[in-house]
Structures are given as C-alpha cells and as structure tokens.
C-alpha positions in Angstrom: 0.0 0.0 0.0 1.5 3.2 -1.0 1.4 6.6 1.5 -1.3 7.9 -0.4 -3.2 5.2 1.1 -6.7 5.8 2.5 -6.9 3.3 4.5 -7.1 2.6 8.5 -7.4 0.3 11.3 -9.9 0.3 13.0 -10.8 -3.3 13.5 -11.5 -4.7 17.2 -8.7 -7.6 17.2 -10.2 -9.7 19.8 -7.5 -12.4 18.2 -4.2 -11.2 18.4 -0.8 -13.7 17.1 -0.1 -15.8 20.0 -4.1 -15.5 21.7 -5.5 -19.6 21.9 -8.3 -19.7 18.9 -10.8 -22.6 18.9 -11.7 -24.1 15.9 -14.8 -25.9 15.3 -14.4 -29.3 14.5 -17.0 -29.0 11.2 -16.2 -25.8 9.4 -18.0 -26.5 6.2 -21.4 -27.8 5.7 -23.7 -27.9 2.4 -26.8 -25.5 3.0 -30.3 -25.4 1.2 -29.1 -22.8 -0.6 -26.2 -25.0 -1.9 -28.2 -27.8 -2.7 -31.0 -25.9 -4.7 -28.2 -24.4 -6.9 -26.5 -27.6 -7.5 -29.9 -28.9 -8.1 -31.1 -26.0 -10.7 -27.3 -27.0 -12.5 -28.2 -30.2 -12.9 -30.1 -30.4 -16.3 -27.0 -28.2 -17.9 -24.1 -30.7 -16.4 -25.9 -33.9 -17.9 -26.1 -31.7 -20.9 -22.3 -31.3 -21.0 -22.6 -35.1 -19.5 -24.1 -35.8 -23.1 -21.9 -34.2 -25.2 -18.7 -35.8 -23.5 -20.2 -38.8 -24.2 -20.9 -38.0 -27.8 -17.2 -36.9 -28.4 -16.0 -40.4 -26.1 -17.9 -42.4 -29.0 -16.0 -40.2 -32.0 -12.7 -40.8 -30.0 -13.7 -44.2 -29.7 -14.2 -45.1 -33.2 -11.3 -43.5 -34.6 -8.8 -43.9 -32.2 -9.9 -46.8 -29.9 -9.5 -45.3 -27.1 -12.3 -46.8 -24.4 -15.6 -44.6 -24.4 -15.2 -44.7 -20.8 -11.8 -43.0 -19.7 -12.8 -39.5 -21.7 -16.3 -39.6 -19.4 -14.2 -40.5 -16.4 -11.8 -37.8 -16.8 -14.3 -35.9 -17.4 -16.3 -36.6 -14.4 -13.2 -36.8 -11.9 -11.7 -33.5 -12.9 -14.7 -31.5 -11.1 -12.1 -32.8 -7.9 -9.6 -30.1 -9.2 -11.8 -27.5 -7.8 -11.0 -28.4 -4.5 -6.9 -29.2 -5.2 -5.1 -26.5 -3.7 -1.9 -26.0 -6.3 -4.6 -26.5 -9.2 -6.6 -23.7 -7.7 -3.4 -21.7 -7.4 -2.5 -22.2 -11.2 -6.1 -21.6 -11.8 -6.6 -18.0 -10.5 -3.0 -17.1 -11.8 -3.3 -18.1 -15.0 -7.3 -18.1 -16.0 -8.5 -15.5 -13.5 -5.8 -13.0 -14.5 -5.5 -12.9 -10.1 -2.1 -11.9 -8.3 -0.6 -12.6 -4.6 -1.0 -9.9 -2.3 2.4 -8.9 -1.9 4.3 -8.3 1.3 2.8 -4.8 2.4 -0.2 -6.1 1.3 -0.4 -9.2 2.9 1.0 -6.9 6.1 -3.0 -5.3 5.9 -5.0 -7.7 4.6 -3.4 -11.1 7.0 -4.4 -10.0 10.1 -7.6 -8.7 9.3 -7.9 -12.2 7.5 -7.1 -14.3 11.1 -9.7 -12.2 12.7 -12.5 -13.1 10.8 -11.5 -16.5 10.8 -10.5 -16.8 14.3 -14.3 -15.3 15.1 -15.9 -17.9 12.8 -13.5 -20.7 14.6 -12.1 -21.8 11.4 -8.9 -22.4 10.0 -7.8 -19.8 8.2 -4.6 -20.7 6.9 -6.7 -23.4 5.0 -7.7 -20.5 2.2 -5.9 -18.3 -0.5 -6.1 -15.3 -0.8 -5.7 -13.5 -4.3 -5.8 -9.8 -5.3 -8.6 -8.6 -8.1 -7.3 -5.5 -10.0 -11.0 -4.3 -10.0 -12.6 -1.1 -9.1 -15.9 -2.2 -6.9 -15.5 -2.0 -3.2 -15.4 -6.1 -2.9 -14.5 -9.2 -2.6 -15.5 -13.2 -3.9 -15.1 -16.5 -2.8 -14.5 -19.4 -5.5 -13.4 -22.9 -5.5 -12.7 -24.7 -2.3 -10.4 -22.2 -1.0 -10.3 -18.8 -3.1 -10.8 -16.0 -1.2 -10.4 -12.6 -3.8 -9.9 -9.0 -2.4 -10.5 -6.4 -5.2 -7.5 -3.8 -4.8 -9.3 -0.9 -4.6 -11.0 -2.3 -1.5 -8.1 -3.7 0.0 -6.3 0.2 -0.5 -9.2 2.3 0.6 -12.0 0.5 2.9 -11.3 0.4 6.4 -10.0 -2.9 7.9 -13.7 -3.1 10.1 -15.1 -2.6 6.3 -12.6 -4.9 4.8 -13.5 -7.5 7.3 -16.9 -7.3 6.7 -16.4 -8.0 3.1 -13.9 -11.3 4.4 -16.6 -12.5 6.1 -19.4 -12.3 3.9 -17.1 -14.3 1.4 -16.4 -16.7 4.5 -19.7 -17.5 5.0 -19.9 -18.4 1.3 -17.3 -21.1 1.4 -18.5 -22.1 4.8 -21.9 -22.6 3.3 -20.8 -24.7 0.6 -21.8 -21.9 -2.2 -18.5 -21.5 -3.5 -17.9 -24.7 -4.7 -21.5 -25.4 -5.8 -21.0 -22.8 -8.0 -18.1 -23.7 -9.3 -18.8 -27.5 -9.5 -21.9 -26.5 -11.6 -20.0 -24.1 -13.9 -17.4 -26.9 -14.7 -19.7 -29.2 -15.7 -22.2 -27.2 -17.9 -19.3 -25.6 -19.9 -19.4 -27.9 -22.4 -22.9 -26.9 -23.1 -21.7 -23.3 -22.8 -19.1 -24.0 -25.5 -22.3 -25.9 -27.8 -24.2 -22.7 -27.6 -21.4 -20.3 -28.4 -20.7 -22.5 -31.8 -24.2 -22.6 -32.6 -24.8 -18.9 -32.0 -21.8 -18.5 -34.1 -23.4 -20.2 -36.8 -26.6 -18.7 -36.8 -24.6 -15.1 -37.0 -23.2 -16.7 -40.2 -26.8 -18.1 -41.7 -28.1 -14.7 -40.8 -25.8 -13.4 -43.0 -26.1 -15.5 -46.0 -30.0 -15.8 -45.5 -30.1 -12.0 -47.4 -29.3 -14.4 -50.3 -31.8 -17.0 -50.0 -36.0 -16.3 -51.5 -38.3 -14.8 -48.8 -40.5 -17.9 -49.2 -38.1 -20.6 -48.5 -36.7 -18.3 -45.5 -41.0 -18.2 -44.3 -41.1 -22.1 -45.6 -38.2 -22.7 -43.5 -39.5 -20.5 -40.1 -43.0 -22.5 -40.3 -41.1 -25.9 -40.5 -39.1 -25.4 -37.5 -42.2 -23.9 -35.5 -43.9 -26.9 -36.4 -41.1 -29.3 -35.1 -40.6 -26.9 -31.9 -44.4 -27.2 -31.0 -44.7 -31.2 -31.7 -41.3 -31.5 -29.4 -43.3 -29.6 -26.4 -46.5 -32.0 -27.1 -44.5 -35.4 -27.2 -42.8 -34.2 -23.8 -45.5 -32.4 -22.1 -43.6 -29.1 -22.2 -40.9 -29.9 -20.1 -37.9 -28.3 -22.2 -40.2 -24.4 -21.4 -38.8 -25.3 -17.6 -35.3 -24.9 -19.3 -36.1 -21.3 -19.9 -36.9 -20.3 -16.4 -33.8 -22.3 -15.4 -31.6 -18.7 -16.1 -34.3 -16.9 -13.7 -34.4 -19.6 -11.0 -30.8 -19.9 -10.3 -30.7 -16.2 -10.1 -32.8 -16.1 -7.2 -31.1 -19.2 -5.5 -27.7 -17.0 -6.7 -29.8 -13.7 -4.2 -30.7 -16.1 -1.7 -26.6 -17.1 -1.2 -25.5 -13.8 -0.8 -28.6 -12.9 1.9 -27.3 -16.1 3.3 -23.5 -14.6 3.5 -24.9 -11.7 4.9 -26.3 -13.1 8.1 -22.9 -15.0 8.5 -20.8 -11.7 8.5 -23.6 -10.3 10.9 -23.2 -13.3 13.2 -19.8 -12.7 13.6 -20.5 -8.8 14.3 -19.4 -7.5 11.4 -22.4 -6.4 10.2 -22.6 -2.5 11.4 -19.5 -2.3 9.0 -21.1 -4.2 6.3 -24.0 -1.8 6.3 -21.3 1.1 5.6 -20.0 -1.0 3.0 -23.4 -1.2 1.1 -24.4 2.5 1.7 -20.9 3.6 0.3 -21.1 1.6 -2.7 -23.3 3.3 -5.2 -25.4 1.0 -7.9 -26.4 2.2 -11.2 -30.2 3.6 -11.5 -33.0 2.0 -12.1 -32.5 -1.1 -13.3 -35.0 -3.2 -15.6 -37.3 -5.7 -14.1 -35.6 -8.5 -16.4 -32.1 -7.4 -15.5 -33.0 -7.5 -11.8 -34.5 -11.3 -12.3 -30.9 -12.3 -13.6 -28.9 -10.5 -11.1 -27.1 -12.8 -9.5 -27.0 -10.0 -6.2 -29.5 -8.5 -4.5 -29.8 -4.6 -4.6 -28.3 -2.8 -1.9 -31.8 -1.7 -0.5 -32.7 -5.5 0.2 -30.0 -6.2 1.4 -29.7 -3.9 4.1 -33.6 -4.9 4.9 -32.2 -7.8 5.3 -29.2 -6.8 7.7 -31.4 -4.6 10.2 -32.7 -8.3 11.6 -29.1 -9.2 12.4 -27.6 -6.3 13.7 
C-alpha cells in the first residue's frame, strides 16, 4: 500500500498472534441454498454429460480409445476444484489474479485471522488472491479462493474490509463456492455448444439475405412446427429450461442474503451496512435485468441486515 493510502485500522482484534483460537471441528457444511443451486445446474451438467459422451464415441471409433476413460476424466476432474496447487494455477493463469504482496499481505493477514478466528475456522486453509478491479469487494470461488478487489483492500477500512472477508467466509463455509463452481465446470461444455451454434446462426443470418423470402418463411414454419410437436410429445418440459436462467438467479440472491447473516453473526455487520451505503449501484435497473442478477440490490439487502444487527 503506497502513503497515499486511505486506508485505517480500526478493527477490534479480539485475536491477536499468540491469543488460543478454537476451531470448530465441522467448518464446512452444504446449506439449502447449496443444494438448490446444485440442483437447478443439474439439467445443464448432464447436458455437457451428453456431449462428452458424444465426443468419447468419436474418440472411440477412430482412435480406440475406451468410451469410458474420456467420461471419467471428465467426471473426476470437477475434484480439481477443491486441489489447492490446481486452484493456485487456476486463478493465476485463467482469473488473470495476483498474490497480495508483502505490504499487502502486512493489511490484509491479520484482518484475515480475525474473521477466521471469530468464525473458529482455519484460516490458513484459504488463499487469498488480489482482483485489479474497481468495486469495493471481494469473492469467494473454489474450495479455497478467497479474492480481495485492490481498490478495496487500498481504501475500505480494515472493520469494512472484514466485513467483506466475512461475507465471502460465510460463502465457502456454506458450501456456495464450490457449488458454484462445480456447476459451472460441468455445464461448460454446453456453454461451448451454444457459443458455436450462436456462431453459426450469425453466419446463416448473413447469407440468409441471399436465400428467397419464401423458402426463409417455408423454412420458419417448419421449425415452429417441429418446436411445437417436441413440447406435445414431452409435455412441455424443455419451457422449464427457460426459467432455469431466472431460477438460479434467485437461489444465486438467496446465497448472498445467506453470506450476509454470517458476517452479521460474527459482528461484522454494522461495517457491512457502511459497506453497502458507500457503494453506489447504477439507476433504475429493468425488471428483467433484476430477475438475472445474480446479487441483490443494496436496498434488500440492508432490509435484510437490520434483523441481524
């Protein structure tokens, strides 16, 4: 942290180096929360689940290689996410993330051991990672990410900044971090699917100026037709898909009212208020924007706050 610094303790270290902190001998547990987003992901991993499978059988046929080692690979390499050193290389290399270094770490380490210390767990367990971002924040990911956005690390005050720690404590504590990342691992190839496929549809679109407005009006009726006898023959399930998006959004809300409380628990929730009042969000934001936000607006969340305080 340079001189220009705005930052300043103010934290009430109730766990100083050297004081006897008791951890709890179950620091992680799997909340409803948790278990409806894994749930919600579910359609989109057997999705990817499908498409592995489909590129095992083209392996298999024109290499030999047994349909089953691609799938198990496949299957066995959601572990990583909780694989320290893979983590590491992870949110180095694909997160663009840094180490805090030393002055840094000088801040942000014992403000770290006294949120964890509170919470009775293990602190030493987690990484953290600096964020070159510009929100006043922080995220959890994996099994033991724990990311500080510079800006907050230079100007919120450590009460502030622990606050924020906890909140993303309560996440991996909770079981949301991984869940998330769990489900995001195994519906990518179905991510990847739908990015080729819009790809090629931005192509058609552009050689469609080419092709007779009747066979472009033959060609929408024919696919409406195929659409609408798909949703007879399975009673409409594949409309659920579309509310899929909307659903997980709200489980998504739920999570971070659910890291909330955990912060508050541990008495950091006066600071957390300061953090949410300080934080500005953009105007008037539309009703279907606000159904995918993954994060409740400010104003609910401090709603939410004022029963834990």
């Amino acid at each position: 942290m340079g001189e220009d610094s705005e930052h300043h303790d103010d934290l009430d270290y109730r766990h100083a180096p050297g004081t006897r902190v008791h951890y709890r001998a179950r620091t992680r547990a799997t909340d409803l929360a948790a278990v409806g987003r894994l749930a919600l992901q579910l359609p989109g991993a057997l999705f990817g689940l499908l498409l592995v499978g489909l590129v095992a059988r083209v392996l298999q046929s024109a290499t030999g290689i047994p349909y089953g080692v691609p799938v198990g690979l496949w299957l066995a390499a959601g572990a990583l996410a909780f694989h320290p050193p893979t983590e590491a290389l992870l949110a180095r290399y694909l997160l663009r993330l840094g180490r805090p270094l030393p002055h840094e770490l000088a801040v942000l380490a014992p403000v770290w051991r006294e949120v964890t210390a509170r919470a009775g767990v293990d602190g030493s367990r987690y990484q953290l990672w600096i964020e070159e971002g510009e929100e006043l924040t922080a995220s959890g990911a994996g099994g033991h990410l724990v990311i500080v956005t510079r800006r907050a690390l230079e100007t919120l005050p450590t009460s502030q900044l622990a606050a924020v720690l906890a909140h993303e404590l309560g996440h991996h504590t909770a079981g949301h971090a991984w869940a998330q990342l769990l489900g995001w691992w195994y519906a990518l190839p179905g991510r990847l699917a739908r990015w080729a496929l819009a790809a090629a549809a931005r192509s058609g679109r552009r050689r469609i100026r080419d092709v007779p407005p009747f066979a472009v009006v033959l060609s929408g009726a024919l696919v409406a037709l195929a659409g609408y006898r798909a949703l007879f023959v399975t009673f409409g399930l594949p409309l659920l898909l579309l509310a899929l998006p909307f659903l997980i959004a709200a489980v998504s809300r739920r999570t971070e009212l659910r890291a909330d409380r955990h912060a508050a628990a541990l008495g950091f929730g006066p600071p957390l208020t300061q953090v949410l009042t300080a934080e500005p969000e953009e105007d008037g934001p539309g009703l279907l924007r606000r159904l995918l936000s993954s994060h409740p607006d400010h104003r609910t969340r401090l709603h939410h706050l004022q029963r834990h305080l």
